[in-house]
N, C-alpha and C positions, 0 to 999 in steps of 0.2 A: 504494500500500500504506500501511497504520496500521501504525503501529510505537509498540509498549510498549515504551521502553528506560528499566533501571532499572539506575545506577549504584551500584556494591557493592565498594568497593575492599578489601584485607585487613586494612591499614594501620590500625584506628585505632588511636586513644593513646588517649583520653582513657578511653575505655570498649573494652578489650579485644575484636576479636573479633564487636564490635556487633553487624552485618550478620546474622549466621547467632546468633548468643546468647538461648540458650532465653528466649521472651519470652511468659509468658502458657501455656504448653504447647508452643510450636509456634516454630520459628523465625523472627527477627523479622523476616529477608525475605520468609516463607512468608505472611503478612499480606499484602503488596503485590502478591506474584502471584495470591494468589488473588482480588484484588479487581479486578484487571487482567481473569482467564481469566472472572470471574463479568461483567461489564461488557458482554459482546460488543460490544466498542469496536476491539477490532484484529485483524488480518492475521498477528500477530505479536508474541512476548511474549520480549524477550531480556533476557539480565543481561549487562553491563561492567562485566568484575573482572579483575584481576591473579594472584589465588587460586585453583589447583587446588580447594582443599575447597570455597569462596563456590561455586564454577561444577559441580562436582559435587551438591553440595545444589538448587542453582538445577534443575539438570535434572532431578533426581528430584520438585522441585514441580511440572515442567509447562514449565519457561521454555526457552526455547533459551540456548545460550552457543554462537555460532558463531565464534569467534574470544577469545583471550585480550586483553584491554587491555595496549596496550605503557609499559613502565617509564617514561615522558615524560610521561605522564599518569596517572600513580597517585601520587604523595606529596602530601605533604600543602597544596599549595599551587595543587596543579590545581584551579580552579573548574566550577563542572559545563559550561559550554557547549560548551568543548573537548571533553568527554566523547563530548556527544551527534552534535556535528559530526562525529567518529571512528565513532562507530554508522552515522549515517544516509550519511557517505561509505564504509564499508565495505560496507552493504546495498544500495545503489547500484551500486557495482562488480563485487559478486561474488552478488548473490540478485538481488532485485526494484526496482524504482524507488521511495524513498520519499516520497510525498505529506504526509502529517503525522507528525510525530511527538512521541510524548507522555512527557517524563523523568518516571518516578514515583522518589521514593526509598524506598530500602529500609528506612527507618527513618519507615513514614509509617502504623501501624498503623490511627491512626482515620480514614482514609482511604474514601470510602464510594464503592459503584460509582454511588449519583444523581450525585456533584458528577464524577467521570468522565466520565457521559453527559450532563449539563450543561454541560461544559468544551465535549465532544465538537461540541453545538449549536450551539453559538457559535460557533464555527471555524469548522464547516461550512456554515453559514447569513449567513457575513459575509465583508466582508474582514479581520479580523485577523489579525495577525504571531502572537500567545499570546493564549491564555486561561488563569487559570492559581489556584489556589485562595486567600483574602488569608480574614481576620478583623479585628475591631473590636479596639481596644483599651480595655481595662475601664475608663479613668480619663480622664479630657482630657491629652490631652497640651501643651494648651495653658498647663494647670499645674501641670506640675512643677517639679520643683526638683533644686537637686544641690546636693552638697556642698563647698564651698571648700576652699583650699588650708590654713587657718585651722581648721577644722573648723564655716564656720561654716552657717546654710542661703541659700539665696537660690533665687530665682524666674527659670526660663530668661525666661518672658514677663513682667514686672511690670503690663504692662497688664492683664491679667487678674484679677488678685488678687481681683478682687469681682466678675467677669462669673461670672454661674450657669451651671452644667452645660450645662443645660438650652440654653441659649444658645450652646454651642459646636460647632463642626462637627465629627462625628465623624471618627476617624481611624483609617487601616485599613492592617493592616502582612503580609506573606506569611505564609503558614499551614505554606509547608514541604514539602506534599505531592503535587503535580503540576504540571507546565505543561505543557501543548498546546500544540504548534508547528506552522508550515508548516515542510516543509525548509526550503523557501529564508530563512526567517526563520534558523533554526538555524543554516544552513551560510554566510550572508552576517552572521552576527554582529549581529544587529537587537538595539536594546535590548530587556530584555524589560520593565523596568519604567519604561513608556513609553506615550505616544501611540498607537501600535497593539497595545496590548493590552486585553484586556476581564478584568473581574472575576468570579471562582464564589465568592459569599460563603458561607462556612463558618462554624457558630457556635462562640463561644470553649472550649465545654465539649470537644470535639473538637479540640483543638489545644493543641500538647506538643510542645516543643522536646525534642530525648533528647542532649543532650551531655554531661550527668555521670551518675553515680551516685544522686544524689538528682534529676534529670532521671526516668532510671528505673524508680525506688520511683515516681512521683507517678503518670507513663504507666499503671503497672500497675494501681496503685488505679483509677484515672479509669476506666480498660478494661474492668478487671474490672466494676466498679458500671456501665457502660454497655453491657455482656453482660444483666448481672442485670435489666436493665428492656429486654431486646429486641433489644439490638446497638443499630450506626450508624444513625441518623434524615437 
């Protein structure tokens, strides 16, 4: 079996309520499942949540919640692998056996069903552990800089200070939005950002961190103006 598992806990801070928080018209989980149920990628579309309301909502878009997420793994310091390991051994024990499975998050609106069923390819057509969505970063990261204790600037690489762009290796950092797994990847703890994993490059126009408030003003414009010329490319 495919398994969509999209972790959705009740818990946030930073942004009240996130998960289910009117976004664009429509709830900002109801983005993720619908790009899930449109994908015909899986056997099965669940949400892990701790939230009566998250898990109520969740099943009126279409998704199952066959189980609440236990208090061990809802605050704020559970990372997602635990999450999915808790999915794919509950679905195991008590539904079907699961063969892949694919963490979408619920805060992942420009999410497109191609790089889904591109993730999907990949998986299915090799041996990798994940495949899983990354983007470029807009500047070389080979020169940047920070700021001292002094307030003063300084160069992470100084070697670089005169090699041109052009000249440096790009550098590509997660997108945020899915990862394809085999179970046994998931449930045996395999790195994921490793050796056995493969890349679904996403372009940077589509990719949007939503951890604040002005996180979310920026999602929404980007969203909006990328409805207005057609939707996800």
């Amino acid at each position: 079996m495919r398994a969509a598992i999209i972790p959705a806990r009740g818990g946030s801070k930073r942004i009240p309520r996130k998960n289910i928080r009117d976004f664009c018209g429509k709830p900002m989980i109801s983005w993720s499942i619908d790009v899930a149920k449109a994908s015909d990628c899986f056997d099965k579309i669940i949400v892990s949540t701790d939230d009566q309301e998250i898990a109520d909502i969740a099943r009126k878009l279409g998704a199952e919640v066959p189980f609440m997420r236990p208090p061990e793994l809802s605050d704020d310091y559970t990372p997602t692998t635990p999450v999915i390991q808790h999915a794919v051994q509950w679905l195991n024990a008590n539904e079907r056996k699961v063969c892949y499975a694919c963490c979408i998050y619920a805060t992942a609106p420009f999410l497109s069903v191609k790089d889904l069923q591109t993730g999907w390819k990949l998986i299915s057509e090799s041996e990798y552990d994940y495949t899983f969505s990354v983007t470029s970063f807009a500047f070389p990261i080979q020169r940047a800089i920070r700021i001292t204790q002094q307030g003063h600037l300084a160069m992470f690489n100084p070697a670089h200070l005169t090699t041109r762009s052009q000249d440096l290796e790009d550098a590509w950092h997660d997108a945020g939005q899915f990862y394809w797994g085999t179970a046994e990847a998931w449930c045996e703890d395999r790195a994921i950002f490793g050796g056995g994993a493969a890349p679904v490059k996403v372009t940077r126009y589509r990719v949007q961190d939503i951890d604040t408030f002005e996180d979310w003003t920026r999602a929404e414009w980007m969203f909006r103006a990328m409805q207005a010329k057609g939707g996800m490319q």
